[in-house]
N, C-alpha and C positions, 0 to 999 in steps of 0.2 A: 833740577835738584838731584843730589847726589843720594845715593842707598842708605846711606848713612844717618841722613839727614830724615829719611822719612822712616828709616826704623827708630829713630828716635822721636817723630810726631808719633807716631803709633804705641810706642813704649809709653808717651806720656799719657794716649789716650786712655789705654790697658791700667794708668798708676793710676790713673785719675778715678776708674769706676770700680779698683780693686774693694775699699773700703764696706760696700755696696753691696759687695760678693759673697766675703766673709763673715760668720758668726764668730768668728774667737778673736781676740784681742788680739789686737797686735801683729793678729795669720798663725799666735801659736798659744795664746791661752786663753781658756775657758772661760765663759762669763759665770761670776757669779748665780745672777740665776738664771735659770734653764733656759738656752736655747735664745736669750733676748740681750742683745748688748744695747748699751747707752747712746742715744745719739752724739755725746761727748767724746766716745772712745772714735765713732767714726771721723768726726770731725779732726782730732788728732791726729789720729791716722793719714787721715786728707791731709794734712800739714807735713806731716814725717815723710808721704810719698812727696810731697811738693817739694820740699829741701832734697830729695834722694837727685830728684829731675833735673833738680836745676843745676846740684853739682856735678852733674853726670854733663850736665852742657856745657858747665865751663869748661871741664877736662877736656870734652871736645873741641871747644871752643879752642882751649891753649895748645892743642896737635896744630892746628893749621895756622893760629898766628899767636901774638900776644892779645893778652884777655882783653878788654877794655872797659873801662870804670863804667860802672850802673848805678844810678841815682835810685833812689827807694821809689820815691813814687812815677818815675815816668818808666819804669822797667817791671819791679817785684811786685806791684800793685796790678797793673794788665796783666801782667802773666800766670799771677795767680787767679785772677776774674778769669782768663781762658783756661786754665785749669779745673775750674767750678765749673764751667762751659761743657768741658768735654766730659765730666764725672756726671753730665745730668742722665745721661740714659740709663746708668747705674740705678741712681734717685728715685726714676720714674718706675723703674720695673721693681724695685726692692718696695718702693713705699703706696705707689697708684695702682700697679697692676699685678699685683698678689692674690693669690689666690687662696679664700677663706682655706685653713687647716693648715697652709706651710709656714 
């Protein structure tokens, strides 16, 4: 595998569990109320990074040859399931192993 290739598994791993990270919307505004965003905005977010990734792959994709057609469900459907996949260690430390006060 080429350097490329695995700073972009890494890039996707890092998009994946950004949402998880972050208290403010979006990476740049403030929730409503204090300190607590909605599990809607994270989910969104999960989606916004998901379309970031993917067209950051075609564009790779189209450096080294032409693109090739992707069907919805045997491409965008697994890849976003791996995507859920790799955002869970985010999941687990943001929502299971919190510690009362933060």
């Amino acid at each position: 595998m080429s350097a490329v290739v695995i700073a972009y598994f890494v890039l996707a791993a890092v998009a994946a569990n950004m949402p998880f990270v972050s208290e403010n919307i979006l990476f740049f505004l403030a929730p409503a109320e204090a300190g607590k965003k909605h599990w809607a905005w994270r989910f969104l977010e999960l989606l916004l990074l998901y379309g970031v990734v993917i067209l950051l792959g075609r564009w790779l994709e189209s450096r080294q040859a032409p693109v090739h057609a992707k069907a919805f469900l045997n491409f965008y459907v697994p890849t976003f399931a791996l995507f859920l996949i790799a955002g869970y260690p985010g999941f687990v430390i943001r929502y299971f192993w919190r510690k009362p006060g933060l």
